[in-house]
C-alpha positions in Angstrom: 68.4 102.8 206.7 67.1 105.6 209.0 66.4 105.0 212.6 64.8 107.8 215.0 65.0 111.2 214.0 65.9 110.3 210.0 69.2 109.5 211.0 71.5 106.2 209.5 71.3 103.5 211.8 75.0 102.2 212.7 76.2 99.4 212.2 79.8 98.4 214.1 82.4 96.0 212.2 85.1 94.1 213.8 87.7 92.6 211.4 90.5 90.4 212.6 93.3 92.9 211.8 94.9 90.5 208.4 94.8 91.2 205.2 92.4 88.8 204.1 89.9 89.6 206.9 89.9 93.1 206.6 89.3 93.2 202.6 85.9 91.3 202.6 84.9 93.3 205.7 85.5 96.7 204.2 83.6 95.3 201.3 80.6 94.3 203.9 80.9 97.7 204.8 80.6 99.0 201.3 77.6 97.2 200.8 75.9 97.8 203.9 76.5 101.3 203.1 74.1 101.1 199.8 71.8 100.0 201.6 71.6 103.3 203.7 73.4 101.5 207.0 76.5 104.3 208.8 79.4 102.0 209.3 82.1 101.9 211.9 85.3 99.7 211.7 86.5 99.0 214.5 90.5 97.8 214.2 93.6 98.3 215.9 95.0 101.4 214.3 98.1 100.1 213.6 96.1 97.7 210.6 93.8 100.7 209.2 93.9 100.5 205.6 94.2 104.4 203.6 91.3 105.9 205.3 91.0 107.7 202.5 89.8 105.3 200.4 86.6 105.1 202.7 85.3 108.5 203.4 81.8 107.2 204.5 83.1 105.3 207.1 84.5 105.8 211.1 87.5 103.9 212.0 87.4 103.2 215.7 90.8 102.8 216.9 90.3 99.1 218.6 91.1 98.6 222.7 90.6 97.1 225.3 87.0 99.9 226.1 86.6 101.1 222.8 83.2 99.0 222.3 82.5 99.0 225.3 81.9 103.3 224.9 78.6 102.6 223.1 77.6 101.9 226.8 78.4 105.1 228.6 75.4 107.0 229.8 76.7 110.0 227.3 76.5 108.0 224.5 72.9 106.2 224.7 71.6 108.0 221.6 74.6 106.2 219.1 73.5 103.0 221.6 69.7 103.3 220.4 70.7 103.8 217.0 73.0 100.5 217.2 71.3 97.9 215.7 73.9 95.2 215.8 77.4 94.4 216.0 79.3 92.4 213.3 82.6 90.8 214.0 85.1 88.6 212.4 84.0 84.7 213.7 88.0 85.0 214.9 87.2 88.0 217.0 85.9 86.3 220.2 85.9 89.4 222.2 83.3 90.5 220.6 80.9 88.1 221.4 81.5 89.2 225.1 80.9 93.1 224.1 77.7 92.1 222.2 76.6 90.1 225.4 77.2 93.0 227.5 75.5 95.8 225.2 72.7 93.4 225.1 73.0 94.0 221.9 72.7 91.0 219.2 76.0 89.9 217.0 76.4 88.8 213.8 79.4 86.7 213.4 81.1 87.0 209.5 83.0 84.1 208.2 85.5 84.9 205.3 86.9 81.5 204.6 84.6 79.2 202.8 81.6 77.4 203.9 83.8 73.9 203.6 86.5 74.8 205.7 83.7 75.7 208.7 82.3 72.0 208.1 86.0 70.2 208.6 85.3 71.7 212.3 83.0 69.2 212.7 84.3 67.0 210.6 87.9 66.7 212.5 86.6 66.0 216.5 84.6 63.1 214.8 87.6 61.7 213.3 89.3 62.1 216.4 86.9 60.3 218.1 87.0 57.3 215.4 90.8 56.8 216.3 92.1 58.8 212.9 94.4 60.6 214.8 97.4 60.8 215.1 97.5 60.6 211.3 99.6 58.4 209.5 101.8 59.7 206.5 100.1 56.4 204.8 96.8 57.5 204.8 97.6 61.0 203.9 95.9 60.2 200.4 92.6 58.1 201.7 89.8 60.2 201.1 87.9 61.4 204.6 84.7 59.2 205.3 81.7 61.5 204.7 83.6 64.4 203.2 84.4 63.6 200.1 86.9 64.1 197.8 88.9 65.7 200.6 91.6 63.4 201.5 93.0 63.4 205.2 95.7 65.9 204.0 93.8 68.2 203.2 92.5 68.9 207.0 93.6 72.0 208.7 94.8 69.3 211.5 96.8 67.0 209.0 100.8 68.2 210.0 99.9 70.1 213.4 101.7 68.7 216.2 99.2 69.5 218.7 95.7 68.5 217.6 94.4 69.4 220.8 95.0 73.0 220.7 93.5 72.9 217.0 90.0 71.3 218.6 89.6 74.1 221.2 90.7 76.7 219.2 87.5 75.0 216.9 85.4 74.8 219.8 85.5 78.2 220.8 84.4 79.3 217.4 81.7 76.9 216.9 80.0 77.7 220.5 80.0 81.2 219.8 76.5 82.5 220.7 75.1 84.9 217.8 71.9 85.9 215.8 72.7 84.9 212.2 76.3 84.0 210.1 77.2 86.5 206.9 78.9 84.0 204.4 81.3 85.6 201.5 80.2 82.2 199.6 77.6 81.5 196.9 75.3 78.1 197.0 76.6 77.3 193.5 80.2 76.8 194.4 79.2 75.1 198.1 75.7 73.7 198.1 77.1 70.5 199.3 78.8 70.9 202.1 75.9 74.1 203.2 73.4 71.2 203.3 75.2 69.5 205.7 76.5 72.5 207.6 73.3 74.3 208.0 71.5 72.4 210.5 74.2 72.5 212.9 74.7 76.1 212.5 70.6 76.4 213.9 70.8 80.0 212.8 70.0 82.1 209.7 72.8 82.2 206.8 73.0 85.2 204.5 75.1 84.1 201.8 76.4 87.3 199.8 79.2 86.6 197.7 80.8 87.4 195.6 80.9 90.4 197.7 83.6 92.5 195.9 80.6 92.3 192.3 77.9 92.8 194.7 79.1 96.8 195.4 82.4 97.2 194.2 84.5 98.9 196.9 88.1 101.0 196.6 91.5 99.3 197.8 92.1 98.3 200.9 95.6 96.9 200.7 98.0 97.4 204.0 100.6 97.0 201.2 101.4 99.8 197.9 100.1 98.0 195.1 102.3 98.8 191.8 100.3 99.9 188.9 102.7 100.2 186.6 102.0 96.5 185.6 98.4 97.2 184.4 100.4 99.4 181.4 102.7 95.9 181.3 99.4 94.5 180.4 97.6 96.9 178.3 100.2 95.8 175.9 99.9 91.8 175.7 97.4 89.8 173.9 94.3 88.3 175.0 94.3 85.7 178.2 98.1 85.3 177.2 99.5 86.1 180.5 99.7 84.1 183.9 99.1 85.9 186.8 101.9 84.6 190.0 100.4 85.7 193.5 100.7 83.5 196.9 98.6 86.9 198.8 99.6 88.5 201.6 101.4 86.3 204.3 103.0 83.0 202.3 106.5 82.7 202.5 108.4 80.3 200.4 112.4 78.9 200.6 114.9 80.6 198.3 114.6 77.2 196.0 111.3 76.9 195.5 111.5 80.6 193.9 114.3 79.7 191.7 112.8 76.8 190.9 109.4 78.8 190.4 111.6 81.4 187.8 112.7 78.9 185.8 109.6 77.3 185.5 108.3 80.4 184.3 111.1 81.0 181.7 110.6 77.9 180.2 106.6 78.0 179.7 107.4 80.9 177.4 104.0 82.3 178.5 104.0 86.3 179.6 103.7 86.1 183.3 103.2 89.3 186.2 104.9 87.9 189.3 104.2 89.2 192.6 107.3 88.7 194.6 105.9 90.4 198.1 109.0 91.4 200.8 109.5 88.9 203.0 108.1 86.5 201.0 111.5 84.5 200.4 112.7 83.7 203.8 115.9 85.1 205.0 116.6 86.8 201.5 115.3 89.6 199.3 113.3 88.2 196.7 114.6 90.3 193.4 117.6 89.5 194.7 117.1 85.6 193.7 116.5 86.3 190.1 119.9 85.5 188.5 120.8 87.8 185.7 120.6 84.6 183.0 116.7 84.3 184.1 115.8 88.3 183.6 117.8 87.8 180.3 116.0 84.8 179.7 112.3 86.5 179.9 113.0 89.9 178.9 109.8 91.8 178.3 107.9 88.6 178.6 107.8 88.9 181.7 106.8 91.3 184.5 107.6 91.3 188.1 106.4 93.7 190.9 106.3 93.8 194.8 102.5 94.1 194.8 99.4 94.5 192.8 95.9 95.3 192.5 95.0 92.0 192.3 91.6 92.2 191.2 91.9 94.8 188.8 94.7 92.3 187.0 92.4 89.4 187.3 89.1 91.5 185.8 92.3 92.4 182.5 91.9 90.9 179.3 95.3 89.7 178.8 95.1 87.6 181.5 94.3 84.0 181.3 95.9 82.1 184.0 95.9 82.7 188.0 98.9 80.7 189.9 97.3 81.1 193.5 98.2 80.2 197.0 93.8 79.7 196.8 93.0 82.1 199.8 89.4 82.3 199.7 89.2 86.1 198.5 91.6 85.3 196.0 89.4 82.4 195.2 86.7 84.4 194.7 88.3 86.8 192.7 89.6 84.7 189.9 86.2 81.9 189.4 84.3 85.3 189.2 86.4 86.7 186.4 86.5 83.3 184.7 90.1 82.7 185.2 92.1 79.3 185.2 93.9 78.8 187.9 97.2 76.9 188.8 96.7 75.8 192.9 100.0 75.7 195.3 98.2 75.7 198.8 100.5 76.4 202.0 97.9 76.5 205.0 94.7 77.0 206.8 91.7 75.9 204.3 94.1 76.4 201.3 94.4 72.7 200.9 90.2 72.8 201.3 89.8 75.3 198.5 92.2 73.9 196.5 91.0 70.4 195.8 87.5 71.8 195.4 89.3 74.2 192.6 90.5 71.3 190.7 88.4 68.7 192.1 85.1 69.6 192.2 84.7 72.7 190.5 87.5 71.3 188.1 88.3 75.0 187.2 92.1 74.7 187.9 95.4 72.0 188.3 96.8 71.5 191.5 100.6 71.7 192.2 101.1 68.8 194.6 103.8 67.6 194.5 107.8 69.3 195.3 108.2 72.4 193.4 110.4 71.7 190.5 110.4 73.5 187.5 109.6 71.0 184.6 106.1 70.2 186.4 105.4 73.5 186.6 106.1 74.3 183.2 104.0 71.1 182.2 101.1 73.0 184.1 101.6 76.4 183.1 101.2 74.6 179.3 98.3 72.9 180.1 96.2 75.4 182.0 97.1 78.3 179.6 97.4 76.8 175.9 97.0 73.2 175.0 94.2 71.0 173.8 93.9 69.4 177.3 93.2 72.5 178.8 90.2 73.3 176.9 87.7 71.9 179.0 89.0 73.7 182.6 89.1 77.0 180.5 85.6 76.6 179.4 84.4 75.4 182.6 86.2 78.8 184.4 83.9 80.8 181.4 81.1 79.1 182.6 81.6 79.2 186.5 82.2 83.0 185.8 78.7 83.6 184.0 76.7 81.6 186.9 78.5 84.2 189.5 77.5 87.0 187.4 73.7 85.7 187.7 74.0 85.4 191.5 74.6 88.8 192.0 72.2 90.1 189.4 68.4 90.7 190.5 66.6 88.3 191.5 70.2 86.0 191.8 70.9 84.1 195.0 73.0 86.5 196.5 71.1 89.4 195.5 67.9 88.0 197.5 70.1 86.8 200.5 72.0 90.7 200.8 67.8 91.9 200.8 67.1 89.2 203.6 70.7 90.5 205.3 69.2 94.0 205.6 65.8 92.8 206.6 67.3 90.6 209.3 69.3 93.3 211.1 66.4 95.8 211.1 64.2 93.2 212.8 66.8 91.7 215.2 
């Protein structure tokens, strides 16, 4: 996308400096870079991702001035050539560089679209006396938001709703041109019908982004691929795949119980056990000598993984998920089961639309314990009962496929994308 003089016209992205912000927005990057946009990310050094791994891009260490540079009289040629800025919707300060550039934004959401509607779903129910909730209508389902039940708000077990609100008020004021959404209208049409006219801006909704132009790793953590050979070797969509992503911790029982639950399944299982998962112990540590005995070869367990690489293998057939969004994402494309165990944030969200909605999965609610998770490991991965989510993962994966495709939904919306930020 050439501005004056034949050159690229820049585009600036500003990630909030987690894991599963900076993924999807180096994968915005990628495919704003197909379409013939130069791409800087701007990020606190201390977060880049290999570098390496993104030779067509410039990392801009992030500071306090760093976007404000684009400003200085020296640099008005990179300013003219600036169409837009597009920041992470938790990145407020970059509304206020936007404003000051007098440049427009573009704010990128990378949770889903449902979780953005419970921010205007929770002040009502504040308002209608819900609050503070009551463990006895924990299970009542939310009026107008249906099937989500009261525990599955963001607010549910915070101790100070208030701070929750502003911290939701700030982000739904922000002022911008248009919202990038990694969602697809297939898996959220719903709740987008209601969230769209209080949004009163366009919505460019792009996802799966990570099929739309497949981009290389950007993990903050070594991913460990000696368990794709540990794969090559089992049989078709015989293993479950264990991952709770990048910043889920869990007590020291919950993994024991967890092993065990494993062993007994006798299903082939890769485990991510990340450091730090297990609080106040080293995970490998945990796994008793009788329980590596116990699985032998069956089983397969590493610090971290390429995650969608393992989801996209054959053998696999079953995804145990904490249900981040990107992870989300990763496994409905591929067509794999999953097994839900939510811990925070829009987890709960994604996970009742994963086994309620989309019906594509089984969620873990109640305390960890090993025969219920055996009992699910069964179901989602072998017996009769199961047959229906599997097929309905097959099918959610082939109407992904078709989104990206030409002429898909998020196919169109990426060519609206491009045509939006040239005419901002």
């Amino acid at each position: 996308m050439e501005g004056q003089g034949g050159r690229r016209r820049r585009l600036v992205l500003v990630p909030y400096p987690f894991q599963g912000h900076i993924t999807p927005m180096l994968q915005l990057g990628t495919i704003l870079h197909s379409k013939g946009f130069s791409i800087t990310i701007a990020l606190s050094q201390f977060d880049f991702p290999d570098t390496s791994n993104h030779p067509d891009f410039v990392f801009l260490p992030l500071s306090n001035d760093s976007l404000y540079r684009f400003n200085d009289p020296d640099d008005i040629d990179r300013l003219e050539e600036l169409p837009c800025i597009i920041f992470d919707s938790l990145m407020y300060s970059a509304e206020a560089v936007a404003l000051h550039l007098k440049l427009p934004s573009i704010i990128f959401r990378t949770g889903c679209a449902t979780f953005a509607l419970s921010f205007y779903v929770c002040p009502k129910i504040q308002k209608e006396g819900y609050t503070p909730f009551r463990a006895s209508k924990s299970l009542e389902l939310v009026p107008e938001f249906h099937p989500l039940r009261f525990k599955d708000l963001p607010v549910f077990k915070l101790k100070n709703v208030d701070e929750f609100l502003q911290h939701v008020t700030t982000i739904t004021n922000l002022r911008t041109s248009g919202m990038i959404w990694n969602s697809i209208d297939c898996l959220e049409q719903s709740s987008l019908v209601q969230l769209c006219p209080k949004l009163q801006v366009p919505i460019f909704l792009i996802g799966p982004m990570h099929k739309l132009a497949p981009a290389p790793s950007s993990s903050l953590l070594e991913e460990d691929r000696s368990c794709i050979s540990w794969l090559n070797k089992q049989t078709e969509k015989s293993v479950l795949y264990v991952s709770f992503g990048s910043m889920a911790t869990m007590e020291e029982k919950e993994v024991a119980e967890m092993a065990w639950g494993l062993a007994n399944s006798k299903q082939p299982f890769l485990w991510v056990l990340r450091p730090g998962s297990v609080r106040m112990s080293e995970s490998v540590d945990l796994l008793l000598d009788d329980f590596k005995e116990s699985v032998g070869e069956r089983g397969c367990i590493v610090k971290w993984a390429p995650q969608k690489e393992v989801l996209a293998h054959s053998s696999v057939g079953g995804f145990w998920s904490h249900c981040g969004w990107n992870s989300t994402l990763e496994s409905v494309s591929e067509g794999v089961p999953m097994i839900c165990r939510p811990f925070s944030g829009d987890q709960k969200i994604i996970s009742r639309y994963v086994s309620h909605v989309w019906r594509v999965g089984i969620e873990l609610e109640n305390v960890i314990e090993r025969g219920e998770i055996e009992r699910a490991i069964k179901l989602l991965m072998v017996e009769k009962e199961g047959e229906e989510i599997r097929q309905r993962a097959a099918d959610a994966k082939l109407e992904l496929q078709l989104s990206v495709q030409k002429g898909g939904s998020s196919y169109n919306s990426l060519n609206e994308l491009v045509e939006f930020i040239v005419s901002v």
